[in-house]
N, C-alpha and C positions, 0 to 999 in steps of 0.2 A: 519450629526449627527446620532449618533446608537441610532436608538429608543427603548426602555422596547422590544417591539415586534420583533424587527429586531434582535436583542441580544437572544432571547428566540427560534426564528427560529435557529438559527446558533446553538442555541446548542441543538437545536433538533435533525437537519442532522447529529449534531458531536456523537448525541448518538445512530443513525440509523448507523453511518458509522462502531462505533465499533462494532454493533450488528456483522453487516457484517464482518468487518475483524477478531471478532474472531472468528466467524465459519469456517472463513478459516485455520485458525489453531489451537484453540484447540483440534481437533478429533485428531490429531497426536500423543497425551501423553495415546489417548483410543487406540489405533488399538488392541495391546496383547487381551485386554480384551474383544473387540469386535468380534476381530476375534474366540477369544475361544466359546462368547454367541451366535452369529450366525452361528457355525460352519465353517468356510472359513478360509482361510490362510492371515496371513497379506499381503500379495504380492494382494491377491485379495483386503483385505479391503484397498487400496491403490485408487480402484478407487469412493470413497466417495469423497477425496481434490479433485480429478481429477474431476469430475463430477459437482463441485461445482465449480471451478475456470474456468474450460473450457465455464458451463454457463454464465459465470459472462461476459466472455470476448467476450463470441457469442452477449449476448443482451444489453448489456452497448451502444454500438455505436446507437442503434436503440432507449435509450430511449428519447433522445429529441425531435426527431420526433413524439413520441408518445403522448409527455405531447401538443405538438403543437395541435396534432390532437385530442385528449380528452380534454385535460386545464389540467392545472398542479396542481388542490384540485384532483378530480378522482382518475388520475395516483399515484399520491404520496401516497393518503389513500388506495389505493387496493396495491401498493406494502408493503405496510405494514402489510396490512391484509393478504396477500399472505405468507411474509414471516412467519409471527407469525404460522400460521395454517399448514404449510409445516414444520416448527421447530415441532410441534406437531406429524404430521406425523412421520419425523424421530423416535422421540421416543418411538412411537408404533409402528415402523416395523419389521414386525415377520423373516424378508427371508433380504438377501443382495442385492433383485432385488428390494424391495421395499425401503428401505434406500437409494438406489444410486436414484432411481425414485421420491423420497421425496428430493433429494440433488438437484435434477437438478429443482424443483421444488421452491425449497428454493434460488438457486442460480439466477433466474428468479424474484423472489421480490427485489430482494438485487441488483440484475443492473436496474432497473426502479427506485428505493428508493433512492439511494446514487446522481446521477447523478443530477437528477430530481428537487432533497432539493436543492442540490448547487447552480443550476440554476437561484431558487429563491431569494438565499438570494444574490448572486452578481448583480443580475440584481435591487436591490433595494438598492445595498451600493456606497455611493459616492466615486471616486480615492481617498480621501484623508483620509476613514475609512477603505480601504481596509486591508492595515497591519491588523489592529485590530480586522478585524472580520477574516480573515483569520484563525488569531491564533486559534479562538476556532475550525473551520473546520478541522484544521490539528491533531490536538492532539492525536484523537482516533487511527490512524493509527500508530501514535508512542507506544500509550499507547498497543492495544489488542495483541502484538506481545512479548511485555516484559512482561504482567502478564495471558498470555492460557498458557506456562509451569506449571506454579505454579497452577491454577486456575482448568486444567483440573488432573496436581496428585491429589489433594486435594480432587476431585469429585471422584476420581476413587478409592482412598484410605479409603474415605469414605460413598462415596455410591454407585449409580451405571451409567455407559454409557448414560442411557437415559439421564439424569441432564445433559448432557453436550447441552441438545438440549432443556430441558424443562425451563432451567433459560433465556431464550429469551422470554418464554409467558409474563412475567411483564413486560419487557422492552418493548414488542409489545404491550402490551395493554394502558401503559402508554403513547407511541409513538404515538400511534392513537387517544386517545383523544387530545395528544399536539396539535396534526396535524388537526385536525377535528377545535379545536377551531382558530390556527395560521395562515393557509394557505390561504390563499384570493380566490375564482374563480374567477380572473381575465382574462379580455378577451385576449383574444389570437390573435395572425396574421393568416389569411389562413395558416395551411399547404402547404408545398411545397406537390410535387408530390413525392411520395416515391420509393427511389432508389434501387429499389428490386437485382438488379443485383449487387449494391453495397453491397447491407445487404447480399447477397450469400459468395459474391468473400469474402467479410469481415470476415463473420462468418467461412469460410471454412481457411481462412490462419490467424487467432487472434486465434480462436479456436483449428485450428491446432496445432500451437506453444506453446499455453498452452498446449495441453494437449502429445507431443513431448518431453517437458521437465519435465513432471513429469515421461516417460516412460524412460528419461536419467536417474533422480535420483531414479529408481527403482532398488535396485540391483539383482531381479529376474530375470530380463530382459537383455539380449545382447545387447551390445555397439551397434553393426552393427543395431540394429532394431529404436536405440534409432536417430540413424543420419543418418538413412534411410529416417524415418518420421520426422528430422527437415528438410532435404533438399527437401523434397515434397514439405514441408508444407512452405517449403522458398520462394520458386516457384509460391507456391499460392497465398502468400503475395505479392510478388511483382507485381502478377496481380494486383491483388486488388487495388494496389498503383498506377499502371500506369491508369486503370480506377475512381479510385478517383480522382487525376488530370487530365483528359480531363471530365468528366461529367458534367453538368449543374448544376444541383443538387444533389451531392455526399450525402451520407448519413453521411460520415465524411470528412469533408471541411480540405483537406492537404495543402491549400494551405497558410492558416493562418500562415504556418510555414517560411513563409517569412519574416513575423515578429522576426527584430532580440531577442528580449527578449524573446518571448515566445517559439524563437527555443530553445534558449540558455538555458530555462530554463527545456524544456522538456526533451531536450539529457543529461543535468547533471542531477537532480531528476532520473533519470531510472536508472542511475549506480550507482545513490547514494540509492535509494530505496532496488536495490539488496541486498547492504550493510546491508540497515534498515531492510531488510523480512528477511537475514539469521542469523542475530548475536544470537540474541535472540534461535534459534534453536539449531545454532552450540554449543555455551554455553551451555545449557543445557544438551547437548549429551555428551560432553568433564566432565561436571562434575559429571555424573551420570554414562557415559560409562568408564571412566576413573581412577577417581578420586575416583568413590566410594561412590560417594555420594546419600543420599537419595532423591525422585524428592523434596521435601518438602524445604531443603536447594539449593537444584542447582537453583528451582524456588524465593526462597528467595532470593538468590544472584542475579539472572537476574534483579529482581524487583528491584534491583538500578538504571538500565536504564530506567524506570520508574519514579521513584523520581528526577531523571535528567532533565528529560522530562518538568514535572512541575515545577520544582524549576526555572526553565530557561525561563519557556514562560510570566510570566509579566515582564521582563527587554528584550523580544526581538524586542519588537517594537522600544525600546526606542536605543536598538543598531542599527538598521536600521536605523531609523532615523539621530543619529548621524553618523554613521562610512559609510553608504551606503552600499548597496547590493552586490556589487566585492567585499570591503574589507572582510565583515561578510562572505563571501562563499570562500574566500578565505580560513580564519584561519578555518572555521569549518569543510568544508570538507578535509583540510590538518590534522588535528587532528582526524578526524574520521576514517582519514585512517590509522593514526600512531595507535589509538588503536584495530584497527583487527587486526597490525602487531606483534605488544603487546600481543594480546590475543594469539596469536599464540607460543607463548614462557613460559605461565603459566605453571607453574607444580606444584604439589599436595604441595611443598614446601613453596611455596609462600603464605604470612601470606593473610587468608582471608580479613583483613582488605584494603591491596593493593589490590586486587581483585574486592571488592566491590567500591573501588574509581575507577577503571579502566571502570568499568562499568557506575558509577555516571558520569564520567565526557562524557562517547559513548552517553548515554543520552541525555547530555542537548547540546551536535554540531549537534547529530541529529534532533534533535529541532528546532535548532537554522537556520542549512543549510532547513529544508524542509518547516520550514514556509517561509524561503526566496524565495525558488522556488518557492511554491504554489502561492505565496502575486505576485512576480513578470513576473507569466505569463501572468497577466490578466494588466498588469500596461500601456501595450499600445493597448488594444483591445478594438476596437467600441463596446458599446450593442448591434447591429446587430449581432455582429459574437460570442457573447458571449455563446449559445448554442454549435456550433461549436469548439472552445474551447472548454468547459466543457469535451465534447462528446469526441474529442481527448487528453484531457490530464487526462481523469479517463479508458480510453484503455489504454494508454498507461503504466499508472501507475498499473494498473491490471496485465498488461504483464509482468513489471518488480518485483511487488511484487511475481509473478507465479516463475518467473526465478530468483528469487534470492533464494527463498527454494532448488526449482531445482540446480540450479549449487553449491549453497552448498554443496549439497549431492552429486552430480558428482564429485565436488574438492574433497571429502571423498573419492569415492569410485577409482580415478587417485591416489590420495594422496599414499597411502599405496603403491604402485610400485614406485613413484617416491623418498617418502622417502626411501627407503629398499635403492635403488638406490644412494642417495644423502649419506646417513650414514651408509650405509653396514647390517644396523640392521633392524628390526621389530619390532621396538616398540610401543606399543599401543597409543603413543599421537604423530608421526610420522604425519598420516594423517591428525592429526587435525591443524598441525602447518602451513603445507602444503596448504591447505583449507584455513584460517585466512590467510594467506601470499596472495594467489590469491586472497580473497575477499579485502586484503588492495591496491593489484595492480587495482583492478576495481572501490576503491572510488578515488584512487588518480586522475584516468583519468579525474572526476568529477571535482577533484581540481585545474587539471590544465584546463580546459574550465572555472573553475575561473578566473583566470588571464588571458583570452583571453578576457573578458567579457566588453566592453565600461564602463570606471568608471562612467557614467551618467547614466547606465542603473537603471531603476525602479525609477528615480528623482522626476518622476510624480505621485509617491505615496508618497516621503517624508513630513515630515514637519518642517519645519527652524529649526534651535537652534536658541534660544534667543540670542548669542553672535556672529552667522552670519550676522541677523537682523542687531547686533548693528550695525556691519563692514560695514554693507550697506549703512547704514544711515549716517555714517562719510564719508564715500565716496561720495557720492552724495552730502554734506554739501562742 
């Protein structure tokens, strides 16, 4: 049973999580502006995301070991405190050295905070409330990607850069009292011994990779530099990987991923998250680079995938429950991909009303597949390894939110040669069709490890339909 408290947690972490993910991207709609107030070039104010995601993805692995070693009241209220007060920073930083130094700072609350909350509230929900609290956990990540377009024009249209970082002080303050009154000091297990050679290799090849792929979607930067430092930093990774599997005590336990759901559910979620981190971006740049439009409307339009989002998530348990987890990941990452393909073929023509459905309906399969994945990693994993988990499927998901901005922008910046290429011509929505195509070829991969997926899988979260029940019951009669 979801108790007042347990329900009030969940949507605690769900409102820590957006704080987080929109920092990850609403500075994207500032850069012009910023770059102008701090004197820098945008190519420089490029490494604010970078500085932010690459922290994200160095200290994430390290924070369950942390809450282990402090209790998880501490850790969870200093990351909040941390970040709230690093957001303040940002906004008073006079120079681009101290912004990036307030990012990496900010970025540092936000991987203790998110991971940490999670922790808590699965470790207290029974397999057969999990759907349901899932939903709330998931939303924010849907939701702070379809409305930072619109959220940070509006700030920057009318007022100025710092808002972008001072509207997190309420949220952080609200946060911390939630948390101060919600969070239990509950005792904890010894600490293991901490895996410092893992926390290295980890930090130098998660970290690397994020911060590789923002240097690919840099268009200031040479290709050659951009897949120089992914095959470094490939290298690095895969130490890291071969020493996370013989270790004792790994700082991220790979080997969970034996588990056939919880693999199945990691490798589709990360090609389907690409999907989810870049639509929202691409759109917006297609209708304001393109189209002409002002951010106010290209953000309005986005903000269907939003309303999508919502409209969908109190019928997705109950689709779960009925139709089961294959089928539901079947249609919805099959339709998620048909609409990046979709989106790839808009032109200025097209009445906004079709537009704005095409977006409503990207909305609620993305909804619909990521609460599936998130609800069905955890559907066959001991509470033992539940930190483990956590710890590898919010890297992971970090990584792939990193790289789906990234290769957006790289299928942008391949695009324009391949279209010239493909239609003889130069036209300015060439790239973007191009881009939407590749991003519909990377959810489909998703769709098809749908249909690889055992039709039992996640069973152990369902619950009956009344007319299964019935068929049971005559049958045994």
């Amino acid at each position: 049973m979801i108790t007042p408290k347990l329900r009030n947690t969940a949507l605690l972490v769900a409102g820590c999580y957006f704080m987080e993910n929109l920092d990850s991207t609403i500075v994207t709609t500032a850069v012009p502006a910023m770059s102008r107030a701090l004197h820098v070039s945008s190519a420089q104010m490029g490494l604010i995301v970078t500085a932010y995601m690459v922290t994200l993805a160095v200290f994430i692995p390290i924070s369950g070991w942390l809450a282990e070693r402090f209790g998880t009241r501490p850790v969870f209220l200093s990351a909040i405190a941390i970040f709230t007060l690093a957001s303040i920073a940002c906004a008073l930083s006079p120079s681009l050295e101290a912004l990036v130094a307030a990012r990496v700072l900010q970025g540092f609350g936000g991987a203790m905070m998110v991971p940490v909350g999670r922790v808590v509230v699965i470790k207290h929900t029974e397999k057969r409330d999990l759907l349901k609290i899932m939903s709330y956990l998931v939303w924010p990540g849907l939701i702070s990607p379809a409305i930072a377009p619109l959220a940070g024009g509006l700030i920057i249209t009318y007022a100025s850069w710092e808002y972008l970082f001072l509207i997190n002080i309420p949220l952080g303050i609200a946060g911390f009292i939630a948390a101060w009154k919600l969070i239990d000091d509950a005792a904890e297990a010894a600490p293991s011994k901490l895996d410092v050679t893992g926390v290295v290799l980890t930090g130098i090849g998660v970290g690397g990779l994020t911060y590789a792929a923002h240097v690919l979607a840099d268009s200031g930067a040479a290709w050659s530099k951009g897949l120089l430092l992914s095959a470094v930093f490939l290298v690095a990774a895969a130490v890291a990987v071969r020493h996370l599997l013989t270790a004792s005590n790994p700082i991220v336990e790979l080997r969970i991923l034996k588990i056939p759901t919880f693999r199945a559910s990691q490798l589709g979620s990360s090609m389907y998250w690409m999907m989810v981190g870049s639509a929202p971006f691409m759109l917006t740049l297609l209708f304001q680079n393109v189209f002409g439009w002002s951010p106010t409307l290209a953000g309005g339009i986005v903000l269907f995938i939003f309303v999508g989002n919502i409209g969908i998530k109190p019928a997705t348990t109950s689709l779960l429950n009925r139709f089961g987890f294959r089928r539901v990941l079947i249609v919805s990452t099959s339709i998620g991909a048909l609409t990046m393909i979709l989106s790839g073929l808009i032109t200025p023509a097209v009445p906004i009303v079709l537009i704005a459905l095409l977006t409503l309906v990207s909305g609620i399969v993305r909804s619909t597949a990521l609460t599936a994945y998130s609800t069905m990693a955890y559907s066959d994993i001991s509470p033992e390894n539940t930190r483990h988990a956590n710890a590898l499927a919010a890297t992971m998901q970090n990584l792939a939110a990193a790289f789906g901005i990234a290769s957006a922008t790289v299928a942008l910046r391949a695009g324009e040669p391949i279209a010239h290429f493909v239609t003889g011509s130069s036209s300015a929505s060439g790239p973007y069709t191009v881009s939407f195509f590749i991003l519909g070829i990377i959810a489909s991969f998703a769709a098809l490890g749908a249909v690889r997926l055992d039709p039992s899988a996640g069973n152990a979260l369902r619950r009956q339909q009344p007319q299964v029940s019935l068929n049971n019951q005559r049958r045994s009669s």
